[in-house]
Structures are given as structure tokens and as C-alpha cells.
C-alpha positions, 0 to 999 in steps of 0.5 A: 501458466505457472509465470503468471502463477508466481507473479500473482504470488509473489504480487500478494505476498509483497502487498499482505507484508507490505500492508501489514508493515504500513498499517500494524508493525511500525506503529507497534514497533514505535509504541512498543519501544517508546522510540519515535525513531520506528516511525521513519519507515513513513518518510523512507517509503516517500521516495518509493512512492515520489520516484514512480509519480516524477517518472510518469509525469515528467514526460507528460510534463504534468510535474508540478501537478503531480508534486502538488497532489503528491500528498493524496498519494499518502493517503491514499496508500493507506486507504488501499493498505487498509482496504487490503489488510480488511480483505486479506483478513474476510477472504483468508481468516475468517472464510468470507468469499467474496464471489458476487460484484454488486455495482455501486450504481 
């Protein structure tokens, strides 16, 4: 199938760059240079994330619950980049397959 193929690609490659972004260069960028001004790449990532948040929870009309927890999504965003970059770096870097699901309970 190969347009499942490429979206599963395209998918991946959007998240490793976009969680290396998140996690790695902006910071580094920011340190690197000695310029606060890098890490405005946090605030400009806001509106990707309030954007779909406003638009599934409008029509439920569930707005100000979504606007009062928006500050988890934040958070979690970076949990999930992190949980993927650590991923990425066992399955692809270091060869650990991940081939066995353990359920937590």
C-alpha cells in the first residue's frame, strides 16, 4: 500500500524533526548564541496546538474546559517529544527492538 507507506514516513519524519526541534535545537540555539530571542519558537508553537484544542471543543461546547486545561497540553507535548526522541534513539540508534508489549497491569 504504498499511500499508507508514505504517510507512515511522512508522519515519522515530521515527529523525529519536530521533536528534536522541541527538545534539542531551540534550546541549544538559545544557549548557543546567548539570544533569549530562539526561544520564541515555544510561544510560536501555542497556536498549533490552541488551534486544533478551540476546534474540537467548540462544537461540543466544552471551550472553557478546553482553554482551562490547555496548559496540560504544554506539557504534555513535551513528555510525548521526549518519549519519542527516547524511542527513535533505542529502536534506530542503538538496536534495541521493541517487540513484546508488557501490559502495565
Amino acid at each position: 500500500m504504498p499511500y499508507l507507506r508514505s504517510a507512515v514516513a511522512v508522519a515519522t519524519w515530521d515527529a523525529v524533526f519536530a521533536s528534536t526541534v522541541y527538545l534539542l535545537i531551540v534550546p541549544l540555539l538559545a544557549i548557543m548564541f546567548q539570544n533569549p530571542w530562539f526561544l520564541l519558537g515555544y510561544i510560536i508553537d501555542v497556536p498549533a496546538l490552541l488551534i486544533p484544542v478551540v476546534a474540537g471543543a467548540a462544537p461540543r461546547g466544552e471551550l472553557g474546559r478546553a482553554l482551562l486545561s490547555f496548559p496540560s497540553f504544554l506539557v504534555l507535548r513535551a513528555v510525548n517529544a521526549l518519549f519519542f526522541v527516547e524511542a527513535v534513539w533505542s529502536e534506530w540508534i542503538l538496536g534495541r527492538r521493541f517487540a513484546t508489549y508488557e501490559k502495565g497491569h
